[in-house]
N, C-alpha and C positions, 0 to 999 in steps of 0.2 A: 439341418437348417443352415450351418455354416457351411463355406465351402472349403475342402479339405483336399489338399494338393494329390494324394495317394487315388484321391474318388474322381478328380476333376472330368468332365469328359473329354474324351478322345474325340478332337474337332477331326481327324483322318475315317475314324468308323462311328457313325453313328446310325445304325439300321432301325428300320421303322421307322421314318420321317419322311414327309410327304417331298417331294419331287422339289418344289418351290421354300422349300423351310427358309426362313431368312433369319438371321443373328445379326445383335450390334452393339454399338455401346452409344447410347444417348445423354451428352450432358445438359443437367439442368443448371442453368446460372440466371442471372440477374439481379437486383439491389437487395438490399439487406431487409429482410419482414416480407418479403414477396410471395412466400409458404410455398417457397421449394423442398423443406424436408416434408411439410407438410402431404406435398401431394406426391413426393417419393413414396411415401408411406399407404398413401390411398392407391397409388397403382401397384404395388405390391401386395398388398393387403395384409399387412404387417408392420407392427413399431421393428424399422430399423436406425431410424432415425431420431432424434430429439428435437423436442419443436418446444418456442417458447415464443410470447410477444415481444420477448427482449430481442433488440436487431443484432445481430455479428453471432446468432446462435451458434451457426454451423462455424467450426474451426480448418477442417479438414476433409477432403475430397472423401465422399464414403459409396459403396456401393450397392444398389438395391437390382434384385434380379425378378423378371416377369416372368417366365414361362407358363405359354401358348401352346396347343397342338401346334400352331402353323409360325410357330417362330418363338422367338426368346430373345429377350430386350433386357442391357445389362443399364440402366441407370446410372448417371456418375453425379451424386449431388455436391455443390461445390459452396465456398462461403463465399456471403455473398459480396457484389463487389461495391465500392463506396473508396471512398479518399482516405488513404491513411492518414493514423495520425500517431502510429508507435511501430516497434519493431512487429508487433504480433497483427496489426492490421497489414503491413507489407507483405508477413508471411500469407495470412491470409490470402492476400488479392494474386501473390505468387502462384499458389497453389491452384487455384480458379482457374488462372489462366495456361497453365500448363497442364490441365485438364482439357482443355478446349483446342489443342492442338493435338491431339489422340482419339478422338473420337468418331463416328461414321455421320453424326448429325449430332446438333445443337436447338437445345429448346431454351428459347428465353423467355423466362419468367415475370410476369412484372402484374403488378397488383391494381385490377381495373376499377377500384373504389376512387384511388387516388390520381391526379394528374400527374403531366409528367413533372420532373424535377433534379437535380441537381444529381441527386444519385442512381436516373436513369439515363442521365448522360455518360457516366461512369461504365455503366454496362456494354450503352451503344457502342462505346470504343472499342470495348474487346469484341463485339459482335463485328464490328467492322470485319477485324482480320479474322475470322471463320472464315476457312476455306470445304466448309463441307456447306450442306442445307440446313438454312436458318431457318425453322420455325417460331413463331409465337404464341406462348398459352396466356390469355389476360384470366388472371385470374381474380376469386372475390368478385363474379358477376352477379352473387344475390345481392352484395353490399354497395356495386357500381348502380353508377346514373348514367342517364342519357348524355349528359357532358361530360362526364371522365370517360364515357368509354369511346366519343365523338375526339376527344383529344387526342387520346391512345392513339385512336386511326388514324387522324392526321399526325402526328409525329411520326406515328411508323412509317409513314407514307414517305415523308421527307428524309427519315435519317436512315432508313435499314431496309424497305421495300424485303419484306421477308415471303418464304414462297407460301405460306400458309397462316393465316392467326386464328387462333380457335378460342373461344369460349370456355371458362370452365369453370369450378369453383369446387377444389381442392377438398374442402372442409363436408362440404355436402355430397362429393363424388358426382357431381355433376357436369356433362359433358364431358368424363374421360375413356367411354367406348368410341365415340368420335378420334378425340385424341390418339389413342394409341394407334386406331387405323391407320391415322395420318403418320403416324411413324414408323409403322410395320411396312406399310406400303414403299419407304423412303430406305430401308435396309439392305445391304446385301444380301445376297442367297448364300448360304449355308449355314452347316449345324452348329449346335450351340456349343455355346463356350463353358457352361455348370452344368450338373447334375439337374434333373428337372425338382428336386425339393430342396434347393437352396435357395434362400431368401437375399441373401448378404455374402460376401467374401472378410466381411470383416472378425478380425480377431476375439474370440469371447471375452475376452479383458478389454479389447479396446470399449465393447458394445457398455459392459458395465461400469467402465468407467465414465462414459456419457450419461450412464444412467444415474450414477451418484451426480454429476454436474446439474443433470437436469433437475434434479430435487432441488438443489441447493439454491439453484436459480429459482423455485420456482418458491421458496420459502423466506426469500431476499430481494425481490424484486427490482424495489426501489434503491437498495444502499448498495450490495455489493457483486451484482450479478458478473462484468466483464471483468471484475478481479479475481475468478476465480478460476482454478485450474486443478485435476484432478489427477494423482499418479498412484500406481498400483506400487505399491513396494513390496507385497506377496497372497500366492494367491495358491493354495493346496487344502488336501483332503487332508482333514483332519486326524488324528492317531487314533482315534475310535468313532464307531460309528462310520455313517455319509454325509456327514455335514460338510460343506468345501467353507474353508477360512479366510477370508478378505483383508486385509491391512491397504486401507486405503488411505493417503493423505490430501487435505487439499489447500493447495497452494492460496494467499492471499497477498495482498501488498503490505499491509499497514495492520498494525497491532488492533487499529479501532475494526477494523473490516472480523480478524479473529475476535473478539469480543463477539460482535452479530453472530457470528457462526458458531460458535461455542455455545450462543447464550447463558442466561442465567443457571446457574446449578449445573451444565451442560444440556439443556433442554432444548437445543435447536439444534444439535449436531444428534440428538437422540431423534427427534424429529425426523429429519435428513432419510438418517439408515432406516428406520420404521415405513416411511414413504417409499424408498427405493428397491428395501430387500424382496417385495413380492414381484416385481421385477427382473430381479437380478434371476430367483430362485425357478423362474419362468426359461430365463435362456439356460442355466447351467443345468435344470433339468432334478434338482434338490436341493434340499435346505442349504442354507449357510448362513454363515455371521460375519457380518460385519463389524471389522473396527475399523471406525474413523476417528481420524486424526486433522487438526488444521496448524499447518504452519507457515510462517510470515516469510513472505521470499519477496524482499524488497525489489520494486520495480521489475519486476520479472518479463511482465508485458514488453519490454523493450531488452532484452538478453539475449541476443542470436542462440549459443549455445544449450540456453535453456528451454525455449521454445521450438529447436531441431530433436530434441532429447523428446518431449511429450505429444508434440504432433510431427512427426518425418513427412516426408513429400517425396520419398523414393529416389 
């Protein structure tokens, strides 16, 4: 399910593929809550991704893979873009956009419940400088109206004239055999670039370490969600048995944020692991344990070196 550099496919011989195969790499970007890992996820059909209502979920470019008889579509989801306001929103929106200059097409994302707004101008800009085909997915059409989806068009109309907008709604898998047409058809010809049963190219540590963040968010909602960050400090098969051993830590700003995370007696960092290890023990393939740990790494959000060290950008 990972992709493993020894397995990769040989894009020179790939036999058995039909005459027209097409392969590519399509990124998903737009404003932040848009439910691009969301619908990374629905076109895949697989959690590769971490989805929360919390906005800036996604930290770093991740990859989800489609494979088709008649082609193979490599996903690049990206965080999403908005205005910074510390060193780790800059990385953020860095990353986005250096994703968007590697790609064969570009799908922007943006959420048809709501009108446009400050953080869809954000995106428009980097849509500007796409130099490949700009498509549109509005997504959240069960939850749009007649006027936000009337807006949408007229804005697109004026600021981006994109070759195609489609309809969809992420959460319901609705409208995404439309969709992927429209990007299959927008591909170049030839074979693919993974194995046909790889989901992801991302690292098994990176995936569970999103999967420990994404608990943690989703058991903190309100108090300490964007202060958190999560680092693997080891990760091996145990001395007996197949248990695989976890020491995870996770980063916070401020003593009072570890307090919530910790909670009482440690009932919220037990929480945490309980929630994540069926999870975890789903990628790795067998049991393991979890030890987590949370520690205070003052203003971390704005540390260049620190935030190069737990999210890289290649």
């Amino acid at each position: 399910m990972l992709e493993d550099p020894d397995t990769a496919v040989d894009r020179q011989a790939a036999p058995g593929l039909p005459p027209e195969h097409r392969s590519g790499f399509v990124a998903l970007f737009g404003p932040p809550n848009s439910g691009k890992s969301t619908l990374l996820n629905a076109l895949v059909g697989a959690k590769v991704a971490i989805t929360s209502p919390v906005a800036q979920t996604t930290r770093s470019p991740l990859r989800g893979i489609l494979t088709l008889p008649e082609a193979q579509v490599v996903f690049v989801d990206t965080p999403g873009l908005h205005r910074p306001r510390h060193k780790l929103g800059e990385h953020m929106v860095r990353g986005a956009r250096k994703v968007l200059e590697d790609v064969d097409l570009a799908l922007l994302v943006l959420d048809g419940s709501r009108s446009p707004g400050e953080e869809a101008e954000a995106a428009a800009e980097a849509a500007a400088r796409v130099r490949v085909p700009l498509l549109v997915a509005l997504n959240k059409q069960d939850l749009a109206t007649e006027e936000s989806l009337g807006a949408w068009q007229q804005w697109l109309g004026e600021r981006l004239r994109p070759e195609e907008v489609l309809l969809i709604s992420a959460l319901r898998r609705e409208g995404l055999d439309r969709l992927v047409e429209a990007l299959v058809s927008r591909l170049p010809e030839g074979p693919p670039y993974f194995s046909p049963e790889d989901l992801t190219d991302q690292p098994l540590q990176a995936l569970v370490r999103e999967i420990i963040r994404e608990k943690a968010m989703e058991l903190t909602r309100e108090e300490v969600p964007h202060a958190i960050a999560v680092e693997l400090e080891e990760f091996r098969k145990a001395e007996r048995g197949d248990v695989t051993y976890i020491r995870a830590t996770l980063h916070v700003e401020r003593p009072s944020q570890k307090r919530i995370l910790v909670g009482a007696g440690g009932r919220m960092i037990r929480e945490i692991g309980r929630r994540a290890r069926p999870e975890v023990e789903a990628w790795v393939g067998g049991p393991v344990y979890l030890d987590l740990w949370v520690k205070v790494s003052e203003d971390w959000r704005r540390r260049e070196g620190f935030l190069r060290r737990l999210y890289p950008q290649g």
